[in-house]
C-alpha positions as CSV (number, residue, x, y, z in Angstrom):
1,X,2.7,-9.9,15.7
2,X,2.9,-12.4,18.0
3,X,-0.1,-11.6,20.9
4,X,2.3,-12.0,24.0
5,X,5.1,-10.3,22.5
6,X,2.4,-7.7,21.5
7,X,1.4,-7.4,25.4
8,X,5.1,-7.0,26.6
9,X,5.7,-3.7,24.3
10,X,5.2,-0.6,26.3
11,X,2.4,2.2,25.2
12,X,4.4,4.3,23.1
13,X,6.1,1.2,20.1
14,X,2.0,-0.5,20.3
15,X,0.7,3.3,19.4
16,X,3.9,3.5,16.3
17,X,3.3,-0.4,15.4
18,X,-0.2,0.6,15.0
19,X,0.0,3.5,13.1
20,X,2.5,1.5,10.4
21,X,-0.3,-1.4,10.1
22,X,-2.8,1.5,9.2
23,X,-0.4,2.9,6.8
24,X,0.3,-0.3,5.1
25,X,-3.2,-1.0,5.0
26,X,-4.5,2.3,3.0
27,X,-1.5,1.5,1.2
28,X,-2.5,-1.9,-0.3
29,X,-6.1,-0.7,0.1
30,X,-5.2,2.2,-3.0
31,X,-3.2,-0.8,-5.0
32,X,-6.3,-3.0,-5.8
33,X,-7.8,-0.3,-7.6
34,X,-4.3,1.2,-9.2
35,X,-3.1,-2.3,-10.6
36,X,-6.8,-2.8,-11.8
37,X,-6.5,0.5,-13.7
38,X,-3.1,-0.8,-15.3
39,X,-4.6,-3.9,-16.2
40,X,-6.9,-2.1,-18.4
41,X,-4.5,-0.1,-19.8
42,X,-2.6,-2.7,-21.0
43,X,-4.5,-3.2,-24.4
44,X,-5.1,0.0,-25.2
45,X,-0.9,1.1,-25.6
46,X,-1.5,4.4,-24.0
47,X,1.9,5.0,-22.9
48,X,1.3,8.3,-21.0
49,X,-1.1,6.6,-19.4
50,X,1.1,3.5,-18.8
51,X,3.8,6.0,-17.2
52,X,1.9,7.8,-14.6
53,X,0.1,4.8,-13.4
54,X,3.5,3.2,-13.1
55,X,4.9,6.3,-11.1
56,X,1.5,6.2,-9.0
57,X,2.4,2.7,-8.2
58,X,6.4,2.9,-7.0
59,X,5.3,5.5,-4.8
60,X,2.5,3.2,-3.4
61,X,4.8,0.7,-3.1
């Protein structure tokens, strides 16, 4: 966000702006290793597997 626009907003949308940046950040933080896991999965053909890490993954994203 921009830093002056950032410095205009009053206490209460910089505390829920914050809390969506942390939010998104654990978010894509749990991806790396998820999308690693379905990398590996790939050549295997477990499709159990391939399903739940799938599901894990819409709900991440």
């Amino acid at each position: 966000m921009n830093d002056q626009i950032w410095r205009q907003l009053n206490n209460n949308l910089r505390s829920q702006d914050f809390l969506l940046q942390t939010s998104q950040k654990l978010s894509c933080t749990a991806m790396v290793p998820l999308l690693k896991a379905m990398d590996m999965v790939k050549p295997t053909g477990d499709s159990k597997l391939k399903e739940l890490l799938g599901d894990v993954f819409k709900i991440l994203s």
